[in-house]
Structures are given as structure tokens and as C-alpha cells.
C-alpha positions in Angstrom: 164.6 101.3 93.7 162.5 98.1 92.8 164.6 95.3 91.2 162.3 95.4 88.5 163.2 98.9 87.3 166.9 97.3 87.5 165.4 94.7 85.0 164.5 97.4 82.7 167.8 100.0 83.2 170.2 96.6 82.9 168.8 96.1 79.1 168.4 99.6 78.4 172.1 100.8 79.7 173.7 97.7 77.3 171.7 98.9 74.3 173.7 102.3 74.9 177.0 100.5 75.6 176.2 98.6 72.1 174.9 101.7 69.9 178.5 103.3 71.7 180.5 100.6 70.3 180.7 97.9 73.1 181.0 94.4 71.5 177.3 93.7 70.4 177.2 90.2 71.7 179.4 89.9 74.7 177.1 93.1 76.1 174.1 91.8 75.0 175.1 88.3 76.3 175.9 90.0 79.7 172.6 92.1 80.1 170.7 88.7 79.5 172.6 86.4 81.8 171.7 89.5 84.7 168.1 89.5 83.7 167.7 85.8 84.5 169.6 85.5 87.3 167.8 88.3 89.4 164.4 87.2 87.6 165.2 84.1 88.9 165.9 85.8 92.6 163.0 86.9 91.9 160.5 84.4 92.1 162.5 82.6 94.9 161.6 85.4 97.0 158.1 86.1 95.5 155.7 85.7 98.9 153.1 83.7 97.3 151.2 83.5 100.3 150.4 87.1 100.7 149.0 87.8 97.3 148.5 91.1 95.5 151.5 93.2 94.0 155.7 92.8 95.1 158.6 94.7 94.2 156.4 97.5 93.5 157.5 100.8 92.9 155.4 104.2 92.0 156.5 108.0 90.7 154.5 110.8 89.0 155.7 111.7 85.7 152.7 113.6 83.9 150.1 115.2 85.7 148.0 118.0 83.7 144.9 119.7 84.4 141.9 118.0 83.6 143.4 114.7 81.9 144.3 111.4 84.5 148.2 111.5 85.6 150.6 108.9 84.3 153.3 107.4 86.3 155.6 105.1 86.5 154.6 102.4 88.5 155.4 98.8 88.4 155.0 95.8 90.4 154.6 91.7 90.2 152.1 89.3 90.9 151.6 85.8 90.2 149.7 86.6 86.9 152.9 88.3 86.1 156.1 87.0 87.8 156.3 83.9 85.5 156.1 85.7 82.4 158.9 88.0 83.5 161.0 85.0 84.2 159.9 83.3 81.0 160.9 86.9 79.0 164.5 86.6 80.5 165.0 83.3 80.0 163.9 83.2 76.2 166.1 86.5 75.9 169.0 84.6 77.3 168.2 82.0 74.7 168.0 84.1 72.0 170.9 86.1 72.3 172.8 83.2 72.4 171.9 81.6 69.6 172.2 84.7 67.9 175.5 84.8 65.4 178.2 86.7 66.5 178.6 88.0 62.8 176.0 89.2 61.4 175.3 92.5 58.9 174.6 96.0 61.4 175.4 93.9 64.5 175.1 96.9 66.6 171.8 97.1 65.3 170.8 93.4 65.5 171.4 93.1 69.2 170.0 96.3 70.3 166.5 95.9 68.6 166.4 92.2 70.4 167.3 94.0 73.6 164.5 96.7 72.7 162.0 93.6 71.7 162.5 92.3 75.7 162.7 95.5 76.9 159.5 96.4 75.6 158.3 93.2 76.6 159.2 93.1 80.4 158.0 96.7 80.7 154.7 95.5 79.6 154.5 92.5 81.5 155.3 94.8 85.1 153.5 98.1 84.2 150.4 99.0 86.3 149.7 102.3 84.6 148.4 102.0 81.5 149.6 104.2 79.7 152.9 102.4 80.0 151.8 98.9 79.7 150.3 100.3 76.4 153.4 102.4 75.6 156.0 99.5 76.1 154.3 97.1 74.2 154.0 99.5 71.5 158.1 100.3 71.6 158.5 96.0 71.0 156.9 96.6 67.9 159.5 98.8 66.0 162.4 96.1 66.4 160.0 93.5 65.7 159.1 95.4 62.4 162.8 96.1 61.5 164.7 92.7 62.6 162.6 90.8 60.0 163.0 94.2 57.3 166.4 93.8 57.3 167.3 90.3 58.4 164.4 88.5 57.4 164.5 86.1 54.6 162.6 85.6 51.9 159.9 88.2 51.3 160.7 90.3 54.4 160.1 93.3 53.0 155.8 92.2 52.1 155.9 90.1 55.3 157.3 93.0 57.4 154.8 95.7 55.7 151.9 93.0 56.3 152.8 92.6 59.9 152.9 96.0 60.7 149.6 96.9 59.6 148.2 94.0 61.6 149.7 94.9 64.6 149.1 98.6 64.5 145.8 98.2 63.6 145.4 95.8 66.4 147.2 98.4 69.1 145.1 101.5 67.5 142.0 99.5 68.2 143.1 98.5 71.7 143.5 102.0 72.2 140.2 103.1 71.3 139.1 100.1 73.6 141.0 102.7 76.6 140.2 105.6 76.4 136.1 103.9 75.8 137.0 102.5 79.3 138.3 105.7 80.7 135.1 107.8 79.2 132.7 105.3 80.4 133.4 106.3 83.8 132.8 108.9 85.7 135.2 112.2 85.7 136.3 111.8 89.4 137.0 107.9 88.8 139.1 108.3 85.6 142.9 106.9 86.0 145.2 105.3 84.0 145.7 103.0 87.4 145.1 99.7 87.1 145.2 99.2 90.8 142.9 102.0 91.0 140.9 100.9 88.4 140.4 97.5 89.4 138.8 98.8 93.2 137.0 101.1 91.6 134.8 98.9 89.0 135.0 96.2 91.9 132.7 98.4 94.2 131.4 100.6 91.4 130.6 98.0 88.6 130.0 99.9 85.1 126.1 99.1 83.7 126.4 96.0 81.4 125.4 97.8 78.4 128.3 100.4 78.9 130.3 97.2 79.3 129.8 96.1 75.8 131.8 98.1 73.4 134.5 98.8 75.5 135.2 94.9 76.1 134.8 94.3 72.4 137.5 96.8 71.6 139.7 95.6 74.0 139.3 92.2 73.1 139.4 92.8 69.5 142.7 94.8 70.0 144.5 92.1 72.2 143.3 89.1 70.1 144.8 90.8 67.0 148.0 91.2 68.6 147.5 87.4 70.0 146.6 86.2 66.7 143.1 85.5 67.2 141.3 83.8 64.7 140.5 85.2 62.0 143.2 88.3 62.4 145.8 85.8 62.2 147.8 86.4 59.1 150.6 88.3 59.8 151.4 85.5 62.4 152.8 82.5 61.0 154.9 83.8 57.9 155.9 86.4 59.5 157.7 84.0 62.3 159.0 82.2 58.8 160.6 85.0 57.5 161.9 86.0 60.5 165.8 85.5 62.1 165.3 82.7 64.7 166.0 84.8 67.6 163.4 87.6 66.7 161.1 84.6 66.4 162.4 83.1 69.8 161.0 86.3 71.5 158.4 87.4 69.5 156.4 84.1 69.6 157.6 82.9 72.7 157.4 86.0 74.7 156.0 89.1 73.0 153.0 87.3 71.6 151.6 86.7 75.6 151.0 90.3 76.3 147.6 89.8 74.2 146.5 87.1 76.5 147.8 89.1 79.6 146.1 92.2 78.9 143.3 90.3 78.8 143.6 88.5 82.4 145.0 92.0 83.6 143.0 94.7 81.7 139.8 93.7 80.1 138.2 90.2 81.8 138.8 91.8 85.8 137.6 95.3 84.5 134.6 94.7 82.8 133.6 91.0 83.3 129.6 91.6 82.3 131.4 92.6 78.7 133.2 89.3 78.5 130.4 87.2 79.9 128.3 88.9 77.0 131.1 88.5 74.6 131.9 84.6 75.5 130.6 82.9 72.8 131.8 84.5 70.0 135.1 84.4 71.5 134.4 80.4 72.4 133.0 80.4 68.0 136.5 82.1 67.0 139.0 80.0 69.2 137.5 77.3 67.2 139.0 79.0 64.1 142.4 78.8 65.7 142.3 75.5 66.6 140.5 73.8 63.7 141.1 75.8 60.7 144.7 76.6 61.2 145.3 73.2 62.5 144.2 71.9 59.1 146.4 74.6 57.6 149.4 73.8 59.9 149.2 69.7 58.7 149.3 71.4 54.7 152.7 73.5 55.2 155.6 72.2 53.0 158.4 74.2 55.0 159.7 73.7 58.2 159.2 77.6 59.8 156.0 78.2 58.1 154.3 74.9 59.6 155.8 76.2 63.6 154.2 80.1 62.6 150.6 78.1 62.3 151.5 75.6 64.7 151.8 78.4 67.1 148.9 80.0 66.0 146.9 77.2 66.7 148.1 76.8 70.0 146.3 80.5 71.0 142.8 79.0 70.7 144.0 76.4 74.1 144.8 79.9 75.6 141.4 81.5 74.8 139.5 78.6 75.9 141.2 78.7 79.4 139.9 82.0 79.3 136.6 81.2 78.4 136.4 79.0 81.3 136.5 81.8 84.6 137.3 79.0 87.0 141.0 79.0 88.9 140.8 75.6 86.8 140.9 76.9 83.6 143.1 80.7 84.6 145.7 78.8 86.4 146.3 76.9 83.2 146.4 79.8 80.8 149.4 81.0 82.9 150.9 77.7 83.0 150.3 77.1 79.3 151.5 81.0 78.5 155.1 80.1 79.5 154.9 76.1 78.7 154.2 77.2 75.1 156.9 80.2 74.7 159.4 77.8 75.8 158.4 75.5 73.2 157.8 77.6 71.1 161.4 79.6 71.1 163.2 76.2 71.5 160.9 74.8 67.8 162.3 78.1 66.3 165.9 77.9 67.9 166.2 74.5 66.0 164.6 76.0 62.5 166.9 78.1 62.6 170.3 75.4 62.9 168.4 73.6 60.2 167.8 76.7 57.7 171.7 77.7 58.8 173.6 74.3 58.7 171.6 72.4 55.7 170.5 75.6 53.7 167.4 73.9 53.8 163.6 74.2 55.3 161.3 72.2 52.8 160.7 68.8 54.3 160.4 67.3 50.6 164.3 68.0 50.6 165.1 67.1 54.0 165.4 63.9 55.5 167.8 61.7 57.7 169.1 64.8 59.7 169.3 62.8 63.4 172.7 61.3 61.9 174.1 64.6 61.2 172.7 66.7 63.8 172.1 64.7 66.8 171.9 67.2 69.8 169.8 69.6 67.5 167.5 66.1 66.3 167.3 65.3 70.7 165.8 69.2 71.4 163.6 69.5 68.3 161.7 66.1 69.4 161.7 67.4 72.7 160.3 70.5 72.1 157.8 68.8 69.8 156.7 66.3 72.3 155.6 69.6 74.6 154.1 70.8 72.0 151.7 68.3 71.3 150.8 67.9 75.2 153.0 64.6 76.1 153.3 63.9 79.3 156.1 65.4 81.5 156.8 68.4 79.7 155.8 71.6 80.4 152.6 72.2 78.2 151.0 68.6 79.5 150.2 70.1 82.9 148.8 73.7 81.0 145.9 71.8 78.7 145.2 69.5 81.5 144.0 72.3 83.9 142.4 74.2 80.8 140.6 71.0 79.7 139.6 70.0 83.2 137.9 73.6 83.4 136.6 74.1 80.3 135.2 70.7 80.9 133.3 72.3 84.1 131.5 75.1 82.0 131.4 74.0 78.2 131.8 69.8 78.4 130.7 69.2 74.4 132.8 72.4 73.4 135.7 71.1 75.0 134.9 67.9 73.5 135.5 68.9 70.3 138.6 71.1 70.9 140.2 67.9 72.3 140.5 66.9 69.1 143.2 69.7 68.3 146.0 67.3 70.7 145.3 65.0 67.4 146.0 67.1 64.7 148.8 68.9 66.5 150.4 65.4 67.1 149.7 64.5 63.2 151.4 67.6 61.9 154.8 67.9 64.4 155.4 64.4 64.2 155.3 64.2 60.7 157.4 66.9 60.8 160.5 65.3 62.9 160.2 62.4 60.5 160.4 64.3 57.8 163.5 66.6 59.0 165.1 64.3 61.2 164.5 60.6 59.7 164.6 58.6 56.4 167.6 58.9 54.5 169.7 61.3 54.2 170.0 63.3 50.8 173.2 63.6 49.1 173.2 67.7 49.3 172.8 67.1 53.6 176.1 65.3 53.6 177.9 68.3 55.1 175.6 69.5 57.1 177.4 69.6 60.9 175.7 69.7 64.6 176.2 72.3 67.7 178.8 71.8 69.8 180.0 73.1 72.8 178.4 76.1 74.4 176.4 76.6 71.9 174.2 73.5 73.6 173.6 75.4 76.4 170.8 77.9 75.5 168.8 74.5 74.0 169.7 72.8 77.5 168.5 75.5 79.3 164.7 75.6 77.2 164.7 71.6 77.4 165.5 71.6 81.2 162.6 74.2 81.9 160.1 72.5 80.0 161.6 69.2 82.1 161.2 70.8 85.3 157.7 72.5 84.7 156.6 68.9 83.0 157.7 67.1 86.3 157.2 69.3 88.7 154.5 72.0 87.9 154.2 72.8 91.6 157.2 75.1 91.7 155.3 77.5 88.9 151.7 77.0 89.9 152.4 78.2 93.8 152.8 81.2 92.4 150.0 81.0 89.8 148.0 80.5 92.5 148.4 83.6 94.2 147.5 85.6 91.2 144.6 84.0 90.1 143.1 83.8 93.2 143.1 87.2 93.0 142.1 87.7 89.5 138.5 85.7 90.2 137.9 87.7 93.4 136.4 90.2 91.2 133.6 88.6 89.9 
């Protein structure tokens, strides 16, 4: 048995020892801490050097006449490694921060073990029919942990995001089985092993390339938050509990941008040279318009949803680049920014729960109340906006340095996002964290103890990728080396 199916069956055997009455968090608690340790064994033992798939494992489960068979099959590469270890670390995290009483707590901590589960069955599928089917079992808990313990308008926010994001995975659909009918009857797998050799030797015409690619690239950008089907993104990480935003914009939100590097850029590459500029015209959306929108938020969640929104266009123009330059820092950016990312919404959470407040014009002077939280929301700002020895500094470098390569006055003009990202966060830890503190914010009361350690844990990762970026992009490497090879 692969140790990655023992990712999957650790999370999937605690959601039945929870929905059987175990205690909710100490199980869920337990299944986490496993997940990141052997994630973590993981990618000690990865062998960077020799490239293409580890850990891999392969069964039939459907096979019928006439129709391609599906089967389980799963495997690793260095596309895919990090973001497994980045989806057990931000579970960890999120679990732990997690109150132990909470309404339906059976409930609560089996849909966040669903949300990862989904996740990290996506993220080491090589059938597509899988990779497509996990992602798509993510999306029920994601739907029903902001339903039920969402805040303010959950239900409209829940509703909206639904439709979004079924839209979005109906039209990725379509974008497969175009893909699969576009080739020839003999050739047709759900594969993507298969696949890949196949249109490798046996490229599909460029026309027949078109509408397939813009499917699948319409279909991943939705669920990616591509400018302009963004909406649903950055209230509904407002209105949702901080550890269903942990993992959904953290973790869940990268399967866009890796079925994009996995599915649709190595499989039809004359479609995404063909589509390139209107992708390059809409990341420009994302990182301009919704940075302006970002610096006019009044509340504290509502300013990280479009903050992280804006962050996606970076991730498109790496994309955009098809140099090992520019690929090598998607991947580094993909988990710099959902470590960020869940640590920002770990600490929106303490504020909303320990001041009863998120609108910065009644916030203020915070840092002498809540010191330890004050320390990991300026650190997770400060990789946020790109500084130097954090995590996302060495992601935009490599994106910038080749974009620069293929699109120098484009990437001129994105630059100028690192400005208006820097205007809007640290405007926001002034406005939370400094100035003086109101009279209602007396009381409020800081973490103590273990409940540091899930913040330690995101702070020391985005320390340790900041500093030392080798130890992630040796095995970043591997994958993208391969990834290019098909063109």
C-alpha cells in the first residue's frame, strides 16, 4: 500500500471514529498530527533526483465496454509533494485552532477532515476521474461549514458560493470530456500518465486545442478566483469560521492553479499559447482591480478574502511565463501564500473571537492586549506583501524574474501590485494592532499556551522557506523540469 493511500484512509477512518462518537477534536487532532508527520517523511525521502511519479500506487475499479476505465491510482511528484505537505500542515493548523466547543461538533470536525480529504486526494490523483471527483467531495463541507457556522449572511454567501463553484467544476467538466472526444477512440483514458505520452508524441491539431483549453481554463480559474469570476471568493472567506478559511484559501483554493500545471498547460500547450493573452489581460483584473478594492474594505476578513484574491493574478503570471523561472515560482508561491494566507485568517479569527470586533474604525491599540497574536499577524503580513525572508519573497522573485524574460513591460506594470498590497496590509496592522486602544477592547485577552503552537508552526514554515528556499525548490525542481519537457 502507498503511504499516500494511508494519507487518505488516516482522515477518512477518524471521520468515522467522530460521526461514531469519538471525541471530535482529540480524533481529529490525532488524524492531523499523523498526516504531517508521514507528509513530512514524505518529502525527506522524496528522490528528487530521479524525477517523474513516487509512492505511486494503481488498481482498476470501473472498467465498461466502450467508455475509458477509471482507477485508482495515485502518485507524487515535485509539482505535487509540496502541496500535500502544505494541505497537512494547514489541516494541523486548522484543527487546532478550531474550538473544542462548538454547535454539531461531530459535524464541525468531520466536514474539515472531508475539506482536506478532498483536498489531498486531488492533489495525488492521476486519474481523472478522481482528481475531478475529490475536488468535487471538498466542496460539500466547504458549502455547509460556512451554512451553518458562518457569520453574518452565511446563508446568501453560502448559496452564492455554491453556484460559483459548481458552475465553475460543471464547466471544467465539459472542458474533459472535450479533451477525451478530441482524441481518437483507441487513445481515450482518463490517465493522466497516459495522457500526457500520448499528446507528447501525438500532439492534438491547434484548432482542436482551442475550446478544450478554454474550458478547462475557464473551469479552473473559476474555482481559483480568476478575475472576473471572483465574487464568491473574498466574502465568502469573511463569512466563514477561521479554520474553513485556513483550508479553503490556503489549501483547497491551489487545486485551480494545479490542474492547470497538471491537466491543461502539459496537455494542450498550443491552446494555452493561443489563449495567453487574455489570461495575461484578466490576471491584470486580479491584481489591479481587486487590489484597489482590497485597499477600500472597512473589515478585517473581508479586506484578507480580496487580499487573497489578488494574490492569484502573481500565480497566473507565473504561468503565463512557461520558463522553469516563472513554474518554479508558481509552486513556491502556491504554498508561500496558503501559509500566509491560513495564518492572516487564524489571527481574524482571535480578533473576531477575543474583541467581538473586525471593523478597523473600532479597532485599535490591540499589540498591548494581544501581543503573540499582534507578532504572527505582522508576520504573516510582511509575507504577504513579498518582504524579504519570508516565504512568498523568494515565490514573486522567480515569477518576476521570468515573466520579466517573456513579457518585461507587463511585468512592469504588475510590479506595482507589491505597492498596493503593502498600502492595504500595513494599514491594516495599524489599524488593528496600533493607536489607542478603545475603551470596549479593554478585556480583550491574548493566546496562551498551546494554543501558540499551530501560529508557531505557520510563522516557522514561512521562516524556513524565507531563509532557506533550497529545501522546497529541490524538489520543485524535479517537477517542473518535467512539466516543460513537453513543449
Amino acid at each position: 500500500m502507498s503511504p499516500l493511500t494511508i494519507l487518505l484512509l488516516v482522515e477518512a477512518s477518524a471521520i468515522g471514529l467522530i460521526l461514531f462518537g469519538a471525541p471530535p477534536k482529540k480524533v481529529s487532532m490525532a488524524a492531523a498530527a499523523v498526516n504531517f508527520l508521514l507528509s513530512l517523511w514524505l518529502y525527506v525521502q522524496f528522490p528528487a533526483g530521479l524525477g517523474g511519479y513516487q509512492f505511486v500506487e494503481s488498481h482498476n475499479w470501473i472498467a465498461l465496454s466502450g467508455l475509458p476505465d477509471i482507477r485508482y491510482h495515485v502518485g507524487v511528484d515535485g509539482l505535487s509533494l509540496p502541496l500535500v505537505l502544505l494541505t497537512t500542515l494547514v489541516t494541523l493548523a486548522a484543527v487546532w485552532v478550531a474550538p473544542a466547543q462548538i454547535k454539531r461538533a461531530a459535524e464541525f470536525y468531520s466536514y474539515l477532515l472531508l475539506l482536506s480529504l478532498g483536498a489531498l486526494g486531488a492533489f495525488v490523483s492521476l486519474d481523472l476521474f478522481f482528481f475531478y471527483a475529490f475536488h468535487e467531495f471538498a466542496l460539500i463541507p466547504t458549502f455547509l461549514l460556512i451554512g451553518i457556522w458562518g457569520t453574518e449572511n452565511r446563508q446568501f454567501v453560502s448559496i452564492q458560493l455554491t453556484l460559483y463553484l459548481g458552475l465553475g467544476s460543471l464547466v471544467l467538466l465539459a472542458g474533459i470530456i472535450a479533451l477525451l472526444g478530441a482524441l481518437p477512440a483507441g487513445a481515450r483514458t482518463f490517465d493522466i500518465p497516459r495522457l500526457t505520452e500520448y499528446l507528447r508524441e501525438n500532439p492534438l491539431p491547434p484548432n482542436q486545442q482551442l475550446l478544450p483549453f478554454a474550458l478547462l481554463a475557464a473551469g479552473f480559474g473559476t474555482l481559483v478566483s480568476l478575475f472576473p469570476f471572483h465574487s464568491w471568493a473574498p466574502f465568502g472567506y469573511a463569512s466563514a469560521p477561521a479554520s474553513a478559511a485556513m483550508l479553503h484559501a490556503g489549501v483547497l483554493k491551489k487545486f485551480g492553479l494545479y490542474g492547470l500545471l497538471r491537466v491543461a498547460m502539459p496537455l494542450l500547450p498550443g491552446g494555452a499559447e493561443a489563449w495567453k493573452p487574455w489570461i495575461l489581460a484578466l490576471l491584470l483584473g486580479n491584481i489591479l482591480f481587486i487590489g484597489f478594492s482590497t485597499i477600500a474594505q472597512k473589515e478585517l476578513p473581508a479586506m484578507l478574502g480580496f487580499s487573497s484574491v489578488m494574490h492569484m493574478g502573481y500565480l497566473f503570471l507565473g504561468l503565463a511565463c512557461w520558463n522553469v523561472l516563472g513554474i518554479s515560482g508558481v509552486v513556491f508561491l502556491m504554498v508561500a501564500h496558503g501559509l500566509s494566507a491560513a495564518l492572516l485568517f487564524a489571527v481574524a479569527g482571535e480578533v473576531r473571537e477575543r474583541a467581538g470586533e473586525i471593523r478597523f474604525s473600532e479597532l485599535g491599540g490591540l499589540a498591548r492586549r494581544m501581543p503573540f497574536v499582534a507578532v504572527a499577524f505582522l508576520v504573516g503580513s510582511f509575507a504577504s506583501v513579498g518582504v524579504p525572508g519570508l516565504a512568498n519573497f523568494p515565490g514573486e522573485l522567480l515569477i518576476f524574474f521570468g515573466s520579466w524574460r517573456s513579457q518585461p513591460l507587463f511585468t512592469a506594470v504588475v510590479v506595482w501590485g507589491i505597492v498596493i498590497s503593502a498600502v492595504y496590509q500595513l494599514r491594516a496592522v495599524r489599524s488593528v494592532f496600533y493607536g489607542d486602544l478603545p475603551q470596549h477592547l479593554i478585556q480583550a485577552n491574548d493566546v496562551e499556551g498551546s494554543g501558540r503552537i499551530p501560529y508557531m508552526l505557520l510563522m516557522a514554515a514561512l521562516l524556513i522557506l524565507g531563509i532557506w528556499p533550497g529545501t522546497l525548490l529541490g524538489v520543485v525542481g524535479s517537477g517542473v523540469r518535467g512539466f516543460l519537457s513537453l513543449y
